[in-house]
C-alpha positions in Angstrom: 0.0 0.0 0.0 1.4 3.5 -1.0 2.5 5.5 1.9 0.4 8.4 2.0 3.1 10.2 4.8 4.9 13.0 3.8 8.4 12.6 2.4 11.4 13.8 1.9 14.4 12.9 -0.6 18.0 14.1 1.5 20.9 12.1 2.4 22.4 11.8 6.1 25.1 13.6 5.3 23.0 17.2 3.7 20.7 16.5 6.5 23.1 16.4 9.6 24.7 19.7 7.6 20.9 20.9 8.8 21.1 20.1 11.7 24.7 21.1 12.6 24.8 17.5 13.9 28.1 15.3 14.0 27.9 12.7 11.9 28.9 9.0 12.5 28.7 6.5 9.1 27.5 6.6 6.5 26.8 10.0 4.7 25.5 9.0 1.9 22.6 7.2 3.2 19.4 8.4 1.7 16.2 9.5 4.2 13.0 9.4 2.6 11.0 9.5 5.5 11.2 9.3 9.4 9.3 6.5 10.9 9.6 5.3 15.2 12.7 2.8 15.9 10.3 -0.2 15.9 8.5 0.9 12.7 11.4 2.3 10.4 12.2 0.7 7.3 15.3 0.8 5.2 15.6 5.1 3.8 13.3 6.3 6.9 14.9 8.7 9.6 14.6 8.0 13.2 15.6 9.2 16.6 16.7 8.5 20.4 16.2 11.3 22.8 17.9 8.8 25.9 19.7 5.9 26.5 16.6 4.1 27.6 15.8 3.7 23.9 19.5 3.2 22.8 19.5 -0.5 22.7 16.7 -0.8 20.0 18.9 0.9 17.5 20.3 -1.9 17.1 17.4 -4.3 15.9 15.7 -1.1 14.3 16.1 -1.4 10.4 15.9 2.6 9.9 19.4 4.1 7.9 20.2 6.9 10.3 19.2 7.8 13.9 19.2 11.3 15.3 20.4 10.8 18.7 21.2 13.2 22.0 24.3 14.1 23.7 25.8 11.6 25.8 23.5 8.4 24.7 25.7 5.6 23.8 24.8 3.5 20.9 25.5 0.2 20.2 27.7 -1.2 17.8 26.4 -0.5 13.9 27.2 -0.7 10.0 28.7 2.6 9.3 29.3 1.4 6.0 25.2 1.5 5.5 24.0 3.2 8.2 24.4 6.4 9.9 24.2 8.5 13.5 23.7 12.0 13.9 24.5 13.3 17.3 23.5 16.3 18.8 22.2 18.4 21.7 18.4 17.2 21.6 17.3 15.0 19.6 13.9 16.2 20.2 14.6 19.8 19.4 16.6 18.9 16.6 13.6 16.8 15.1 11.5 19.6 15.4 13.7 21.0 12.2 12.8 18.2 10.8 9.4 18.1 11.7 9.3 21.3 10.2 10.6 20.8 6.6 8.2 17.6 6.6 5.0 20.0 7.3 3.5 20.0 4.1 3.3 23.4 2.6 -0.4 24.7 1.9 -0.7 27.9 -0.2 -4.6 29.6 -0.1 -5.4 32.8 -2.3 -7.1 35.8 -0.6 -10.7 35.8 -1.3 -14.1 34.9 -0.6 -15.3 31.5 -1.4 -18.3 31.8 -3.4 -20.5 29.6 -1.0 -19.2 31.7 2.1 -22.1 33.8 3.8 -20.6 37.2 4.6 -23.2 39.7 6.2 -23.0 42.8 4.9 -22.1 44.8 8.2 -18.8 42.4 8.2 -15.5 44.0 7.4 -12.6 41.1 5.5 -9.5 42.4 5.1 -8.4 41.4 1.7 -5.5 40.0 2.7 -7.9 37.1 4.7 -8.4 33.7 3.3 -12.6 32.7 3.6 -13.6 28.8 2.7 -16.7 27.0 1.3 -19.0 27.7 3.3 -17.6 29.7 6.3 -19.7 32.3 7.5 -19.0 35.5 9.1 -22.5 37.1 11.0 -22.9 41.2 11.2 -20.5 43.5 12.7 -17.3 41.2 12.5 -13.7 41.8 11.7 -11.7 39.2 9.8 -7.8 41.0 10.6 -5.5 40.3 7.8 -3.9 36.9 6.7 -6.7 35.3 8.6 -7.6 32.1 7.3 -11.4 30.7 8.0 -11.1 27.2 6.4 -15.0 25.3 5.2 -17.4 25.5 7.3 -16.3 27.8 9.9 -18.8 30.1 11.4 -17.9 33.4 12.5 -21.3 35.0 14.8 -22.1 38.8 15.1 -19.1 41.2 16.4 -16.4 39.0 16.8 -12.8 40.0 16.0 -10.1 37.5 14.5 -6.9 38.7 14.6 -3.6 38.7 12.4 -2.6 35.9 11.4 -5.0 33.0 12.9 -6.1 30.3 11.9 -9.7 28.3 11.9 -9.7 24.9 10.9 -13.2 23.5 9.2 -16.4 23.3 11.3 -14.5 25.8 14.1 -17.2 28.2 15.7 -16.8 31.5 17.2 -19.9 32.7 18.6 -21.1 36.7 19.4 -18.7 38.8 20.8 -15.4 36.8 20.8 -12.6 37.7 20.1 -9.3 36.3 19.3 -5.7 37.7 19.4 -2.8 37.3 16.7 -2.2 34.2 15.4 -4.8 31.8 17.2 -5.2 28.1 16.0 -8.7 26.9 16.0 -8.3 23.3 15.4 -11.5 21.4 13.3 -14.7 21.8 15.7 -13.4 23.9 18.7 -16.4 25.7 19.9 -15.2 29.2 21.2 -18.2 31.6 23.2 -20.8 28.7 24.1 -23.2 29.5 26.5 -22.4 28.4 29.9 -23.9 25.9 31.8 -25.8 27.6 34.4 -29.2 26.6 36.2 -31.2 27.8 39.1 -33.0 25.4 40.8 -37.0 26.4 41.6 -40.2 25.2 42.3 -40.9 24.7 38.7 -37.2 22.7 38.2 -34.0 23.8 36.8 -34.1 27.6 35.8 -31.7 28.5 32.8 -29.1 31.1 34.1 -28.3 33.7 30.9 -24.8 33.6 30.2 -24.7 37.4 28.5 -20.2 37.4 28.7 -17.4 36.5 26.0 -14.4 34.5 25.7 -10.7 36.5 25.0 -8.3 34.5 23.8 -5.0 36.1 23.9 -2.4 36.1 21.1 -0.8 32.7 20.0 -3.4 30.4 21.6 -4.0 26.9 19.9 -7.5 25.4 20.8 -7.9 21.3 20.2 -10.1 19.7 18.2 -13.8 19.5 20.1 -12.6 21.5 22.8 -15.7 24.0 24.2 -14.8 27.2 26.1 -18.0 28.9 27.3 -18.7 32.5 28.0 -18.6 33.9 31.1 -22.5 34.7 32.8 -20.7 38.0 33.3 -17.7 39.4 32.1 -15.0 36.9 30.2 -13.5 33.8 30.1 -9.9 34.4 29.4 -7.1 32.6 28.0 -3.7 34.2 28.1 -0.7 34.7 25.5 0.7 31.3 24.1 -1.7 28.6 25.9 -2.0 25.3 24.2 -5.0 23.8 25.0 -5.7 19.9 23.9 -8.5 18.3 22.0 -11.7 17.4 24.2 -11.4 19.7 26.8 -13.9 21.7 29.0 -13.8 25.1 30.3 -16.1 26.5 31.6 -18.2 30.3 32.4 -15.5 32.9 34.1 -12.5 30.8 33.6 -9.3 33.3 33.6 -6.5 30.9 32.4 -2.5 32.9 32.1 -0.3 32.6 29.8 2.1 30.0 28.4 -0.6 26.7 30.1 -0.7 23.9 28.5 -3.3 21.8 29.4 -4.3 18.5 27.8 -6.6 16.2 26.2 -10.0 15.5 27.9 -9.7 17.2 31.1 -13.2 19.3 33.1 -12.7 23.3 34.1 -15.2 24.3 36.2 -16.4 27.9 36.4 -14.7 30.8 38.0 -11.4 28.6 38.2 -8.4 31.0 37.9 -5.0 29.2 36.3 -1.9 31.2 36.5 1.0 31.4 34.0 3.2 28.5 33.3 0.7 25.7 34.7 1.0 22.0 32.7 -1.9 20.1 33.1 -1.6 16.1 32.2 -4.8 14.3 30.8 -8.5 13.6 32.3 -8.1 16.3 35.1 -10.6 17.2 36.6 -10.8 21.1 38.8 -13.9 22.3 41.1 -15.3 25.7 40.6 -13.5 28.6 42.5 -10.1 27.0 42.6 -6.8 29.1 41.8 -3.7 27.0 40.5 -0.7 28.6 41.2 2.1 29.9 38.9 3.8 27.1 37.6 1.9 24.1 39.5 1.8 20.7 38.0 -1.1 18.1 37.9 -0.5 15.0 37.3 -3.0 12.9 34.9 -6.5 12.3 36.2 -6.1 14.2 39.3 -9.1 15.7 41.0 -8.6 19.0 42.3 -10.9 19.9 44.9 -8.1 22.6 46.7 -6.1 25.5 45.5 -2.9 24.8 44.5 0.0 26.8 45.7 2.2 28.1 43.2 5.6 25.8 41.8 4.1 22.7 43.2 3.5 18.9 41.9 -0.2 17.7 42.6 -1.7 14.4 42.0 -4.2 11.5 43.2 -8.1 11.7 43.7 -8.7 13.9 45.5 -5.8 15.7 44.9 -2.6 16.2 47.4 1.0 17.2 46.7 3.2 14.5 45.2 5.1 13.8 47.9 2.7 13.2 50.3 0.7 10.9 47.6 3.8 9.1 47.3 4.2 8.5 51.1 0.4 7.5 51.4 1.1 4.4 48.4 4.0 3.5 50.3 1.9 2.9 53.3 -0.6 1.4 51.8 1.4 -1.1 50.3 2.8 -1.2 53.4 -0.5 -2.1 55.3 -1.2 -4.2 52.7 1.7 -6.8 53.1 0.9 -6.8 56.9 -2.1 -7.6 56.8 -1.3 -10.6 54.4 1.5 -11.7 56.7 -1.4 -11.9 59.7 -3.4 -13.6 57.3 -0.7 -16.4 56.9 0.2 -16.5 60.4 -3.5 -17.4 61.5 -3.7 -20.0 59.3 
């Protein structure tokens, strides 16, 4: 079956020239590809970021290896195969990554299927696909590119620069800084989830805020960040968000968070700058996460979170303590089987 990944035609030699790698082997070695040690065929690239890895190199049938400082390799045909060592081998694939990215090319202009209200302003500089729409009183900044099916609502501003992949939706009153990524359904300014309960059952709360996204924010693919009942929900300068995530009414997120797939953000939670957040976390409304906290993946956060700190576990505790409280489990555990065995 034809390989439908992208390619490249380079030999080791022009590549570690790239790369400003060292090169051990062979330099003529042509790369057509790059592939994971286990997976690589003969012409693919791979790499080896620590010597946890190294010892596959030697099974792996890939022609050259990017590999970091200080891992040792085993022994290899240098007549057929070749090493390139340098500082990171995960930064240094990131080059590669780079010239791999296939290069798309879109025209300024209006797709004749788009819907643009008449009250909208397009710079003519912006990009507009089949079928995007862009409601009343909206500004499309320049270079903006609104791929099919996007839908723009009424007063929203897209900035320089960004990017909305198809079926993203920006609703009323959003707006989004330079050089945003909307990845394919992200749902930017739905209405939060707010209820009141009455006599007559749950009364609907009006959510009548917007969400800011800051410059250089990337939003995952069915991610939802509602508007705030009041007021904004905020995300700061160069956050990465994940695909599948949920943030809810009055969040105020800093700058430079990454936060990943499939966690829950309940309202009102403040995040400060530098946070990572691992996978399926889940945070209570109210709760502030301090500068440059870490949660570890499907922890429950029921607490604030004081800045610089590792937190983890269900309901959530520092690392450290979660740590000793496994150990003494364990611990409890094994005594409890030794009584077992001595009553019997």
């Amino acid at each position: 079956m034809k390989s439908l990944q992208p390619h490249i035609s380079m030999s080791a030699g022009d590549l570690a020239a790239m790369l400003n790698a060292r090169l051990v082997g062979c330099p003529t070695a042509i790369l057509t590809g790059v592939e994971a040690l286990d997976r690589a065929g003969p012409e693919h690239l791979t790499f080896i970021r620590s010597a946890k890895f190294a010892p596959r190199w030697a099974d792996s049938k890939a022609s050259a290896v990017v590999v970091s400082a200080g891992v040792l390799l085993p022994d290899f045909d240098q007549g057929t195969r070749a090493a390139l060592l340098v500082d990171d081998a995960d930064r240094a694939m990131l080059a590669v990554l780079r010239l791999l990215q296939p290069k798309v090319s879109l025209s300024p202009g209006i797709h004749p299927s788009a819907v643009i209200d008449p009250a909208a302003t397009i710079d003519s500089t912006a990009h507009i696909g089949p079928h995007a729409s862009v409601g009343p009183g909206s500004v499309i900044g320049a270079g903006v590119v609104l791929h099919a099916g996007v839908r723009i609502g009424a007063d929203v501003h897209i900035g320089q620069g960004s990017i909305l992949h198809p079926g993203a939706c920006v609703l009323d009153r959003c707006t989004l800084g330079r050089r945003c990524i909307l990845q394919p359904a992200a749902i930017i300014g739905a209405d939060g989830f707010g209820y009141l309960p009455g006599k007559a059952g749950l009364e609907k709360i009006p959510h009548v805020g917007n969400v800011e996204l800051h410059d250089d924010v990337e939003i995952g693919s069915c991610t939802c960040i509602d508007r705030g009942k009041f007021g904004a929900t905020i995300i700061g300068t160069g956050t990465k968000i994940d695909n599948l995530v949920q943030i809810a009414h009055n969040c105020r997120i800093g700058s430079h968070v990454v936060i990943c797939g499939c966690c829950g953000i309940a309202g009102s939670v403040t995040i400060h700058d530098g946070v990572m957040i691992a996978g399926g976390v889940g945070i209570a409304d109210g709760i502030t996460i301090g500068k440059g906290a870490r949660l570890a993946a499907q922890a429950g956060i029921i607490n604030d979170v004081p800045e610089g700190e590792a937190y983890c576990g269900a309901p959530a505790m520092r690392q450290r303590d979660w740590a000793r409280q496994q150990i003494a489990i364990k611990r409890l555990a094994e005594s409890a089987a030794q009584a077992r065995g001595a009553q019997q």
